[in-house]
C-alpha positions as CSV (number, residue, x, y, z in Angstrom):
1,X,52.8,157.6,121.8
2,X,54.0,158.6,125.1
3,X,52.4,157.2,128.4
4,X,50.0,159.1,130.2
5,X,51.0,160.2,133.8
6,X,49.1,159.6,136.9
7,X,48.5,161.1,140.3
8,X,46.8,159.2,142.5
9,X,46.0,161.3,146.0
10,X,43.7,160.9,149.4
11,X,40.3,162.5,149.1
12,X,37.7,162.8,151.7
13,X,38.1,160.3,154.3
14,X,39.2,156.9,152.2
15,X,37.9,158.1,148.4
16,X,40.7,158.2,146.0
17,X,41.3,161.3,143.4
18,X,43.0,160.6,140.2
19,X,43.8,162.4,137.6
20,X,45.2,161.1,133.8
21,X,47.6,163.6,132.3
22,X,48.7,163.1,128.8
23,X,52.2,165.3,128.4
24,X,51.8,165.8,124.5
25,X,48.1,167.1,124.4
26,X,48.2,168.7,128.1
27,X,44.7,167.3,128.4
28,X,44.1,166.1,131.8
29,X,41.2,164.0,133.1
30,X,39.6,163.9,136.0
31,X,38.4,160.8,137.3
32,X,35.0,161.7,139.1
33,X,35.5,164.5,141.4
34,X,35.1,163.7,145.4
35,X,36.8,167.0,146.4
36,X,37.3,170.0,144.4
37,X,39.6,171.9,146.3
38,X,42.0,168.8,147.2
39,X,42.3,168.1,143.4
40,X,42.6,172.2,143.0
41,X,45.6,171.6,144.6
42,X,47.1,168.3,143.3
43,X,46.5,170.3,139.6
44,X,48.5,172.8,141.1
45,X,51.2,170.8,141.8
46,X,51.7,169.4,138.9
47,X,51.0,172.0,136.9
48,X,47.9,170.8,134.8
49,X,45.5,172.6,133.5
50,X,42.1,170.6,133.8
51,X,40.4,169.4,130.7
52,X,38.0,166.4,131.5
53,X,36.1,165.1,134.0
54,X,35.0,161.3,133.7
55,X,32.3,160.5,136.1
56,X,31.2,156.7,136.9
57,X,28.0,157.2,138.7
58,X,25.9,159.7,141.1
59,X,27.0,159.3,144.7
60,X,27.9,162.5,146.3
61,X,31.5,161.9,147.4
62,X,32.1,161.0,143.5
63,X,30.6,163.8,142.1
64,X,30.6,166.5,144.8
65,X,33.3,168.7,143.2
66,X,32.3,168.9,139.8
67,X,30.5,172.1,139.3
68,X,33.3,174.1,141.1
69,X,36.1,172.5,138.5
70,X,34.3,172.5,135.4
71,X,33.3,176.4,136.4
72,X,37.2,177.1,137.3
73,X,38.5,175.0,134.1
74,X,35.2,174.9,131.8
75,X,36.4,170.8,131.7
76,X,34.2,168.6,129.8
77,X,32.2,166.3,131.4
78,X,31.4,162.9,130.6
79,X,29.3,160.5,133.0
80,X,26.6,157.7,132.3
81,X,23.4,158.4,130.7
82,X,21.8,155.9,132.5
83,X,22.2,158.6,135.6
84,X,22.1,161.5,133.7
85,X,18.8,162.9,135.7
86,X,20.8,162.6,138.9
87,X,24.3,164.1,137.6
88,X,24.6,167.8,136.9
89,X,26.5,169.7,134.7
90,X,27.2,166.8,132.6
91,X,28.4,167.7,128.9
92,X,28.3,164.2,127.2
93,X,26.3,161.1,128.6
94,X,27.8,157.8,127.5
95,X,26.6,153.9,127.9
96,X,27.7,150.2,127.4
97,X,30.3,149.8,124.4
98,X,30.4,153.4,123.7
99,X,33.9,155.1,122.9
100,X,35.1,158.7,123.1
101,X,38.6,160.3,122.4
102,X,41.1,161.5,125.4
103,X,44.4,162.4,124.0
104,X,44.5,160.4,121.0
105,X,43.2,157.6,122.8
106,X,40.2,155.3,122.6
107,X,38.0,155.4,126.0
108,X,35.9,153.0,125.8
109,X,32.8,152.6,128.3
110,X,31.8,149.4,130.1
111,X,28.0,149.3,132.3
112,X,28.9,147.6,135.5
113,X,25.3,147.9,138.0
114,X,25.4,146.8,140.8
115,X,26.5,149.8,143.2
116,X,24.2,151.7,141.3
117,X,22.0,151.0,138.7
118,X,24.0,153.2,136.1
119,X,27.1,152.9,137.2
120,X,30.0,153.0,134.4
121,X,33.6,152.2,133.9
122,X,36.1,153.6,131.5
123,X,38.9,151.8,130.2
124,X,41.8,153.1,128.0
125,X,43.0,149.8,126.3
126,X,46.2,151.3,124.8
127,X,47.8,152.4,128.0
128,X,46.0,148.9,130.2
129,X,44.2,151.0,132.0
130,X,41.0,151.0,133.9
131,X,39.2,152.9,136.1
132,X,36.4,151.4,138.1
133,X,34.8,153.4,140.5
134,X,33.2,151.7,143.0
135,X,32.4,148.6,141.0
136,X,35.8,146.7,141.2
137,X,37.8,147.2,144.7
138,X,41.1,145.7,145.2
139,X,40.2,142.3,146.8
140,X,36.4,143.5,146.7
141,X,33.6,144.8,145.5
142,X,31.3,147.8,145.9
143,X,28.3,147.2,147.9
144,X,24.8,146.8,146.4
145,X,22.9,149.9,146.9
146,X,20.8,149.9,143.9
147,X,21.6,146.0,142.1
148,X,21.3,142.6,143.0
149,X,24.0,140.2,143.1
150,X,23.6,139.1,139.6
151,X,24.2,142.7,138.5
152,X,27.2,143.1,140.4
153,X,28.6,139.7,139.4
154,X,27.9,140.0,135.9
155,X,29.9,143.4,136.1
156,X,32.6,142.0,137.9
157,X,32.6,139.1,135.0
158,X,33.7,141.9,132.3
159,X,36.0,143.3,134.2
160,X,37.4,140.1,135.1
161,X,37.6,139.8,131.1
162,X,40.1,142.8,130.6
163,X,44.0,141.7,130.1
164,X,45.5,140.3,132.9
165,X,47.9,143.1,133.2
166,X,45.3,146.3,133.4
167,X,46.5,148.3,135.8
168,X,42.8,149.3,137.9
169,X,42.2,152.5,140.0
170,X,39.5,152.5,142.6
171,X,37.3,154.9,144.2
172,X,38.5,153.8,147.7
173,X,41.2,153.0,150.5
174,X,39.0,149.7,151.4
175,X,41.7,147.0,151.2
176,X,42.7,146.1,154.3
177,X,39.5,145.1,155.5
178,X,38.8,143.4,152.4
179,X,41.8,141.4,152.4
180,X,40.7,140.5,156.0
181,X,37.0,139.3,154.8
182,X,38.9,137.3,151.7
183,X,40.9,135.5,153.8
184,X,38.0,134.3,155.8
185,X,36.1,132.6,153.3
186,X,39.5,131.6,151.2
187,X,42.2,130.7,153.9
188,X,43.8,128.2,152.2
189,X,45.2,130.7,149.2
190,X,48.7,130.9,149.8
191,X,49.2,134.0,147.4
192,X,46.5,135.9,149.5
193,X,48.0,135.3,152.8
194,X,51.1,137.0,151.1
195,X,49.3,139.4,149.7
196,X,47.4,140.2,153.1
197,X,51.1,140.3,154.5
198,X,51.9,143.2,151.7
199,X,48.9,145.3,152.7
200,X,49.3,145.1,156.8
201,X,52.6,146.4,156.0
202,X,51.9,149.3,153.2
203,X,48.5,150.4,155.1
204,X,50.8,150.2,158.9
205,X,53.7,153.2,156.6
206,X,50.5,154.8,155.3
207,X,51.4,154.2,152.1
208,X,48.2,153.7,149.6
209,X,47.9,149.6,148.3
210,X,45.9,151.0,144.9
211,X,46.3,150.5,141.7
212,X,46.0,147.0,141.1
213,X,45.8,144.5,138.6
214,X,43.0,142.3,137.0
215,X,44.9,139.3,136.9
216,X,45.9,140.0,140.6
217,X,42.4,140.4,141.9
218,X,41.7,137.0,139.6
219,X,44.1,135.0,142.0
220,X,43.0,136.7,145.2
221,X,39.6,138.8,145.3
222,X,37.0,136.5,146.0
223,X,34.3,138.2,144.2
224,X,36.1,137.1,141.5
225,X,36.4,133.4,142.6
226,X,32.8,132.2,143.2
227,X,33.7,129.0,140.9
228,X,36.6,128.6,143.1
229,X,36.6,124.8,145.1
230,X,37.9,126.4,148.3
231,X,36.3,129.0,148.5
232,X,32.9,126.5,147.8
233,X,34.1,124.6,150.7
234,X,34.4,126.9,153.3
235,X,30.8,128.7,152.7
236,X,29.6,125.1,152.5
237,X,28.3,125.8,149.4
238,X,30.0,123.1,146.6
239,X,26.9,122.5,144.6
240,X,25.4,125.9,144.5
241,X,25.6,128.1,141.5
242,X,28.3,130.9,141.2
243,X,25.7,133.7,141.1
244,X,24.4,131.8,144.8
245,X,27.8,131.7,146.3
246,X,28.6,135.2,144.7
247,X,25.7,136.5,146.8
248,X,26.5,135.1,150.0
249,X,30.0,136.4,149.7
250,X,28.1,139.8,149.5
251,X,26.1,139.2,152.1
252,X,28.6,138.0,154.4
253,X,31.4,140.9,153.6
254,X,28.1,143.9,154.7
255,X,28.3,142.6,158.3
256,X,32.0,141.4,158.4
């Protein structure tokens, strides 16, 4: 089976487009769709003809541009049924566990709330491959609009689950200030200083610091880490539950 290609491209201010192209089928997806006219042009220049659309949940700069491409490339449209009432033009609603076909591959759908209540993640286990909206964030997460913390941190859990080497797309540019907020409450973690080194110096060429990798953010992200003795330490927090210090990591990164 050959890999599937990747562009990953600036939309918006700091949202990220991506699109999965598979060079046997020509099917090319979509993921959610901040921009129409910047990923017009990205299909353009690659050549791709536009066949899916996989939507993760409802915020406008995810799903902004999604009736002008599915109009232009009648793409199919798959997003979380959970949200379904606040996504249009959606052709296939989807939920926890559930699996679909993209170029011979198995998508299968994990429910992560916490951003949103709905919000979805697909992953595409034969390539390592997920893509997690605005749940997961390189050395983040997203905030909580619509869950609590034990929403988000149960999502995060199942991610955290996924092979070490899953390469992750976000929906956003956010890592430099993450990094920042991580080594805060974790200064002792010698392979996040580095990695903080990595980004100052990729973000300062303007050079994107996305995708990651799960096992990655397990060393470094500390939304990821709330069992983590350090981490523990420094919130003053050793004998509180992981869901507590989850929670005051959240609380602490809004007004960072």
């Amino acid at each position: 089976m050959t890999g599937l290609m990747i562009e990953q491209f600036t939309c918006r201010q700091d949202n990220f487009g991506v699109l999965v192209h598979d060079p046997m089928t020509g099917e090319t997806a979509s993921i959610d769709a901040p921009d129409a006219r910047v990923i017009e042009d990205r299909l353009a220049q690659c050549g791709w003809n536009l066949t899916h659309i996989f939507v993760t949940h409802h915020h406008g700069d995810h799903v902004e541009g999604i009736a002008a491409l599915k109009h232009a490339h009648h793409a199919r449209v798959i997003g979380p049924a959970a949200e379904a009432a606040k996504i249009a033009d959606l052709d296939e609603t989807c939920g926890d566990g559930d699996t679909f076909e993209f170029a011979g591959r198995q998508v299968r759908v994990i429910s992560t709330p916490g951003h949103t209540l709905g919000h979805i993640c697909f992953y595409i286990a034969d390539d390592r491959l997920l893509f997690a909206g605005d749940t997961l964030f390189a050395l983040g997460c997203g905030r909580l609009f619509e869950g609590t913390a034990a929403d988000m941190s149960g999502s995060l859990q199942k991610l955290a689950a996924l092979p070490d080497d899953t390469t992750t797309y976000c929906g956003h540019e956010y890592t430099l200030s993450n990094a920042r907020f991580a080594v805060s409450v974790d200064p002792d973690n010698q392979a996040l200083a580095e990695r903080l080194d990595h980004i100052v110096e990729l973000r300062g060429k303007g050079i994107a610091t996305l995708p990651t990798a799960i096992g990655y953010e397990k060393r470094t992200n500390p939304f990821l880490r709330a069992g983590d003795p350090g981490i523990r330490r420094q919130l003053g927090m050793e004998s509180a539950s992981d869901q507590e210090v989850f929670a005051e990591l959240r609380r602490r990164k809004d007004s960072f």
